[in-house]
C-alpha positions as CSV (number, residue, x, y, z in Angstrom):
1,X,19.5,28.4,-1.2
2,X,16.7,30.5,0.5
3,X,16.5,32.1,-3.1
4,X,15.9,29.5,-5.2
5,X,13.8,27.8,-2.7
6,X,11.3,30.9,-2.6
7,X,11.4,31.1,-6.3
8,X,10.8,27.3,-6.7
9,X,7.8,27.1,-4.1
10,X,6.1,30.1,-6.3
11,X,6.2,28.0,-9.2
12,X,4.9,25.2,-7.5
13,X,1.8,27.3,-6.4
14,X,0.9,28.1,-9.4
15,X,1.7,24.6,-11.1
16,X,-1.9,23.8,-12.1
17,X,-1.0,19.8,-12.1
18,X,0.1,20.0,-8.2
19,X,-3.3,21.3,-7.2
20,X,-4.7,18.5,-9.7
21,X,-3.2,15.8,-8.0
22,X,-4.6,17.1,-4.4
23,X,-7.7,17.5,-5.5
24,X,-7.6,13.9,-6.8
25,X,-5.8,12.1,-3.8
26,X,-8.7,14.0,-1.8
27,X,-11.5,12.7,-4.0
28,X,-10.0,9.0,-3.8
29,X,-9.9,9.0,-0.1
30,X,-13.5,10.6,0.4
31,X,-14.3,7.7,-2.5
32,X,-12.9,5.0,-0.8
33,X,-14.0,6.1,2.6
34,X,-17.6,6.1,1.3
35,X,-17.4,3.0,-0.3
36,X,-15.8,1.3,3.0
37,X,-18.7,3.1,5.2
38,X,-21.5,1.4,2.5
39,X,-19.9,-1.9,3.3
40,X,-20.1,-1.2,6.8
41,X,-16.2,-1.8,7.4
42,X,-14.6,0.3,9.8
43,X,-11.6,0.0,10.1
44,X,-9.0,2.7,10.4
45,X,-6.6,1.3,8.7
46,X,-8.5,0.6,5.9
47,X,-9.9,3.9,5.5
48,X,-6.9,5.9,6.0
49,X,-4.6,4.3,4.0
50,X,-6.8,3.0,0.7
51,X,-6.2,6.0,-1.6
52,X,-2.1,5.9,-0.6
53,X,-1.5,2.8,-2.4
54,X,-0.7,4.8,-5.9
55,X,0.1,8.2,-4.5
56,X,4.0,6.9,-6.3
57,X,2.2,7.7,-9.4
58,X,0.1,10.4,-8.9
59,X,3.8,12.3,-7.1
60,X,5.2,10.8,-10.4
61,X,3.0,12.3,-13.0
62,X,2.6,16.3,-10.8
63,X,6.4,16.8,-10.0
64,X,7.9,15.0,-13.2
65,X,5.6,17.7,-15.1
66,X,7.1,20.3,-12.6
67,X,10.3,19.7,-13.4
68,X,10.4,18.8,-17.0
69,X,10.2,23.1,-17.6
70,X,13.5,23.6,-15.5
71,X,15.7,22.4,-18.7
72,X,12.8,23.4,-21.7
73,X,12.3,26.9,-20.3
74,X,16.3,27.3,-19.5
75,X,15.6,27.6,-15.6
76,X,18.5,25.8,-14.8
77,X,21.1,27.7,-17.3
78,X,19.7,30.7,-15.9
79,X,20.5,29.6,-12.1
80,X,23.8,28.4,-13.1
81,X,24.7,31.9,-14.7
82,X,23.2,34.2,-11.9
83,X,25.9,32.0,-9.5
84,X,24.5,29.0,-8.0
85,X,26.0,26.0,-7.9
86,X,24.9,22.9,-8.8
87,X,24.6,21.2,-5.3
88,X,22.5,24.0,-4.2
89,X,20.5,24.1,-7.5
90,X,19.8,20.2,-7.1
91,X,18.8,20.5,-3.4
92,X,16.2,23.4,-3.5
93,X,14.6,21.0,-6.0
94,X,14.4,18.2,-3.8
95,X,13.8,20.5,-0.5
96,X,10.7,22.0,-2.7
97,X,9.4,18.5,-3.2
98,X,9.6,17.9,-0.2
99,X,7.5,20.7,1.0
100,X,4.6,19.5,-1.9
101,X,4.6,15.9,-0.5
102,X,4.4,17.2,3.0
103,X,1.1,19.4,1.8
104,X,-0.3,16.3,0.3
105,X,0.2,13.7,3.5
106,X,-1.2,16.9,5.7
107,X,-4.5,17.2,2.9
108,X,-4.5,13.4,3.0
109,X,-4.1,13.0,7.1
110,X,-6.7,15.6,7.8
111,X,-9.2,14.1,5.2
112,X,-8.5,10.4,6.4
113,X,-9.2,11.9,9.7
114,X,-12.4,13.9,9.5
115,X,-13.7,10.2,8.0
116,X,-12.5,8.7,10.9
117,X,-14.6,10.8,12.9
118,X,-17.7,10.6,11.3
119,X,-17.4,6.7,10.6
120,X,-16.3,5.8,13.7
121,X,-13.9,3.7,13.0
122,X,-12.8,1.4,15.7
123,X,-9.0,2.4,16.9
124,X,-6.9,-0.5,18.4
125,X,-3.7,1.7,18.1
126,X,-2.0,4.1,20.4
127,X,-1.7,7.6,19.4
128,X,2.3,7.0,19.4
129,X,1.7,4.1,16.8
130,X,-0.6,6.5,14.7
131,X,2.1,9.6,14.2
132,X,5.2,6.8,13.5
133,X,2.8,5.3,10.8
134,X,2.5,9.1,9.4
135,X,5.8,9.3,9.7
136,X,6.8,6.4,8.1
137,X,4.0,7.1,5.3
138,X,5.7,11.3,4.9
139,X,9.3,9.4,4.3
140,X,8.1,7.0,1.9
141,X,6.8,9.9,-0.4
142,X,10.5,11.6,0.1
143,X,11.5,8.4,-0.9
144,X,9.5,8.8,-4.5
145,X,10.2,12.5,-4.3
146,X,14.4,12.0,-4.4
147,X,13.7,9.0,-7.0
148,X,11.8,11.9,-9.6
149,X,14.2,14.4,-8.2
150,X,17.1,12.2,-9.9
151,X,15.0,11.5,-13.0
152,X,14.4,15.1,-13.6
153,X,17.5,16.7,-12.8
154,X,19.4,14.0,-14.8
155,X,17.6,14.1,-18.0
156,X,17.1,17.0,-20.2
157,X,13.6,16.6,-22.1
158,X,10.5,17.3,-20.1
159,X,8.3,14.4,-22.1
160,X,11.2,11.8,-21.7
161,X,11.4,12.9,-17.9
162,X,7.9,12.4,-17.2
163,X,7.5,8.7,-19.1
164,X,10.7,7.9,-16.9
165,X,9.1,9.0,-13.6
166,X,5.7,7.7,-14.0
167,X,7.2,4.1,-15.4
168,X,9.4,3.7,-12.6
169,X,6.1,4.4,-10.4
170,X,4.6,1.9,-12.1
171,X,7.8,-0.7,-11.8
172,X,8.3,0.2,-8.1
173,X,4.2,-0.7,-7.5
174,X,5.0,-3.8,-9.6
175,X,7.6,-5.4,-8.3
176,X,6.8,-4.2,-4.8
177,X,3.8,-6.6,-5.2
178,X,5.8,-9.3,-6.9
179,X,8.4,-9.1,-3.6
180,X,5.9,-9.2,-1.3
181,X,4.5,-12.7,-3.0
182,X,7.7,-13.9,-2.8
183,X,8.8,-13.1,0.3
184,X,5.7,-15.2,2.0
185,X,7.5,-18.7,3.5
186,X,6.8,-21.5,2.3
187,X,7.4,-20.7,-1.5
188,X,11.5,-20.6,-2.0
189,X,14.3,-20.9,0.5
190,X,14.7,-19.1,3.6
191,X,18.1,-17.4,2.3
192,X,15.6,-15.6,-0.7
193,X,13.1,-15.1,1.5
194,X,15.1,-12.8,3.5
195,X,16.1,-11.0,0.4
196,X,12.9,-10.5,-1.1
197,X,11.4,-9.2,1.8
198,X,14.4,-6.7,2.2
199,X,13.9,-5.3,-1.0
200,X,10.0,-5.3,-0.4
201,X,11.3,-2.9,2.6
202,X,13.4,-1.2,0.7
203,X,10.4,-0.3,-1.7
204,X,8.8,3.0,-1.0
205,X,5.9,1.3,-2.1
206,X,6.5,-1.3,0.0
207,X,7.3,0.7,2.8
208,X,3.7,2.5,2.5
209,X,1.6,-0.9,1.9
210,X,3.3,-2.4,5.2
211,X,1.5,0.8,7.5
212,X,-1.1,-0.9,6.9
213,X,-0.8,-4.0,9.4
214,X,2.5,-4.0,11.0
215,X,4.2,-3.7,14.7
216,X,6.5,-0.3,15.9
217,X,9.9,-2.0,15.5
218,X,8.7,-3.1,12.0
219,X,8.1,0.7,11.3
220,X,11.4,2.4,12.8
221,X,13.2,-0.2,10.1
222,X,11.0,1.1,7.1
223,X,11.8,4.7,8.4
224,X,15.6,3.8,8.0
225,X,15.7,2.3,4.9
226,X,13.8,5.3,3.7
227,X,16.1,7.3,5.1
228,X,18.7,5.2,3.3
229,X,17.3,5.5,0.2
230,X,16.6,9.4,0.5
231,X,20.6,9.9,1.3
232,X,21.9,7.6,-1.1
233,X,19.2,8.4,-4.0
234,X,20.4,12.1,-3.4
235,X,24.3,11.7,-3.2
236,X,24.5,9.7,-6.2
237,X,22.2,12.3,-8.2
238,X,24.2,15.4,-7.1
239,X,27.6,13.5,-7.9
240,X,25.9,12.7,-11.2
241,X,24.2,16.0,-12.1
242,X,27.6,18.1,-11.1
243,X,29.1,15.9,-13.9
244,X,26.3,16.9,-16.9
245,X,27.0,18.8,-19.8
246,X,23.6,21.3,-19.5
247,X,24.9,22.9,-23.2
């Protein structure tokens, strides 16, 4: 494991789109932040979370690119014929996107932070309520991370992987918006209701646009359904990818 994680984590420092999608998260937030400031909102919730409403697609487009080499360049064959097993193979690739979501809520954190600081924003939270909101934020993006993970490792053609991963960032911001319309009372019956706003929680997308404005017990249930989704997302994808035929 610790091999193929080192080996994987080398590629991703040199994966040119990785550092792309940084720099661009980065720009959105000092863009947004700017724009807020000119506006003269200050609001902390505001400015820290703006740009993380599509960071689902921009994790889609780096790490479906990331992996679509694994099966062109014969990456995986070659870890299958040097000894490692499949569950192994599979979980160093979702451990090492992991690590590159964790890099990009750290870049993103620290940026929201220093603008923070220099806006002064007015803070109505407690420090507590802050770190379970980062926290909750980091597990949504493992959320997307073991969703691509699963595209990737499942499908063998690097094009078809990445117009899989960034669609199904696109269909998880879409119908996380259409659930959360739905799920506002008054429209349809309490019974669907209830299951709207389950699988608005449910959403990663979902799970990052509720930071935004909800209470602490509201947050520990979008950490578990991330959780959830992380374990079940990742079970399912190592039962299926022990089963493919790599040729």
């Amino acid at each position: 494991m610790y091999n193929l994680l080192s080996a994987n984590l080398r590629r991703l420092l040199l994966n040119k789109s990785y550092w792309i999608t940084i720099l661009f998260l980065a720009i959105m937030e000092c863009l947004f932040g700017y724009i807020l400031l000119t506006q003269n909102s200050t609001r902390i919730d505001l400015i820290l979370f703006a740009s993380l409403q599509v960071v689902g697609i921009l994790i889609s487009i780096f790490y479906s690119l990331f992996l679509g080499t694994e099966y062109n360049d014969g990456t995986i064959r070659n870890k299958l014929i040097v000894g490692h097993n499949r569950e192994t193979i599979y979980l160093a690739s979702f451990m090492t996107g992991t690590v590159a979501v964790t890099f990009i809520c750290f870049i993103w954190g620290l940026i929201g932070g220093l603008l923070t600081l220099i806006s002064h924003a007015s803070i109505n939270i407690t420090i507590s309520q802050i770190i379970l909101i980062g926290l909750t934020c980091w597990l949504a993006c493992i959320s997307y991370i073991a969703i691509f993970n699963f595209i990737g490792m499942i499908s063998s053609y690097k094009a078809r992987t990445s117009i899989i991963c960034i669609l199904t960032a696109f269909i998880l911001m879409l119908a996380g918006l259409l659930c959360y319309s739905l799920a506002r009372p008054g429209f349809l019956p309490q019974y669907q209701v209830t299951i709207f706003q389950f699988l608005f929680d449910f959403n990663p997308y979902g799970q990052i646009f509720q930071t935004m404005s909800v209470d602490t017990m509201t947050l520990w249930k979008l950490c578990a359904y991330a959780l959830s989704l992380i374990t079940l997302i990742s079970g399912f994808g190592i039962y299926i990818f022990h089963k493919k035929d790599l040729k």
